[in-house]
N, C-alpha and C positions, 0 to 999 in steps of 0.2 A: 374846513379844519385841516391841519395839517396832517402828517405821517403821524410826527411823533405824540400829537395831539391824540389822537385815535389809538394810540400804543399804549395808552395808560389809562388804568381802571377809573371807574366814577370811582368819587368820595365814601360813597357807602361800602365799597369791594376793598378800599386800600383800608378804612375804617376797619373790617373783617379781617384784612392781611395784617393790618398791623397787632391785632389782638390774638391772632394764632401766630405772631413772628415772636411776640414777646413771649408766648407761653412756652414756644419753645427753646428760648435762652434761658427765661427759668428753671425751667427743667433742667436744660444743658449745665447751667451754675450746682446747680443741688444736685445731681451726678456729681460734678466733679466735685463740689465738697465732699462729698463722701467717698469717693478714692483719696482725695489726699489725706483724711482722717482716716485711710486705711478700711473700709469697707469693702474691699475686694471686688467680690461678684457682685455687690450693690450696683457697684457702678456701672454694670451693662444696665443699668434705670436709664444710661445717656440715649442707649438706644430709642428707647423710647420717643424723644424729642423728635425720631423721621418722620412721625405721623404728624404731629402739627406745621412742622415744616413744610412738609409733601403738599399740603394742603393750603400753606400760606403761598406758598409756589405755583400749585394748580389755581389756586384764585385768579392772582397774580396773569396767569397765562390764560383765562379766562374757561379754565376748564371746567364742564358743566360737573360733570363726576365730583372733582372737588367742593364742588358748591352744595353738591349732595351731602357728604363728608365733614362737612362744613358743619350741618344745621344739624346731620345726625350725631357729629362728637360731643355736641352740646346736651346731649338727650337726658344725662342723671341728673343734668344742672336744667331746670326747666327755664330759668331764667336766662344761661346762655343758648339756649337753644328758639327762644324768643327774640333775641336780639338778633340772632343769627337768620334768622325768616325776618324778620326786619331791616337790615342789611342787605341781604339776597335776594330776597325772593319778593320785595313789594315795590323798591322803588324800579319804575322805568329805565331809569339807566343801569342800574343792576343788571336787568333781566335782559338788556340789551346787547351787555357786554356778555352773557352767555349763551349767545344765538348766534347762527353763522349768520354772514352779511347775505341780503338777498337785496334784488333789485326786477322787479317784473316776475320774480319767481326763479330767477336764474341767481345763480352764487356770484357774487364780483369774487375777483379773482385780484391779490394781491400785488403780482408782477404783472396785472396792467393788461391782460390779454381780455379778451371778451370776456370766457366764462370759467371758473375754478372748476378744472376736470377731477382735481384729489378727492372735492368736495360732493361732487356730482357724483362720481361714483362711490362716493360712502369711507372715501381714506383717509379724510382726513380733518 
């Protein structure tokens, strides 16, 4: 595979990014109608929007925490929090994409050197 091949999420994680990206333009949209209808302090509701964001983002960058985040924002809605472990946490290439690379038990290392020292030592 290539670089850029490997750079981008399975189907089931963009699947997940794309359904926390939208919710947070919605949100973002119904904020802002309600500032320009003159809702004032409503509209810090836009704040709100960093948390699905942060999360479509962390997907996206294949952060595990996020994936955490992910399956527990879904928790009142029990059917998006289904989907969400079905997304994430079942298929192979999900779970793949949020694992560090190992090879023999050593971490590949990105810029090509033997072994990821960031990773080795727990930074990164």
């Amino acid at each position: 595979m290539t670089s850029d091949a490997t750079r981008r999420p399975p189907k089931p994680v963009a699947a997940a990014i794309v359904f926390y990206a939208l919710f947070a333009a919605a949100m973002l949209i119904f904020a802002l109608g309600i500032a320009i209808a003159g809702g004032g302090w409503l509209a810090l509701l836009g704040l709100v929007t960093l948390l699905p964001g942060s999360v479509a983002l962390g997907l996206w960058q294949g952060n595990r925490g996020a994936r955490v985040v992910a399956i527990a924002f879904g928790f009142p809605s029990i059917v998006v929090s289904i989907v969400m472990i079905l997304l994430l946490a079942v298929p192979k290439s999900s779970r793949a994409w949020f694992t560090p690379d190992e090879v023999d038990g050593r971490f590949i290392d990105e810029d090509g050197d033997e072994e990821d020292e960031e990773r080795m030592a727990g930074r990164g």
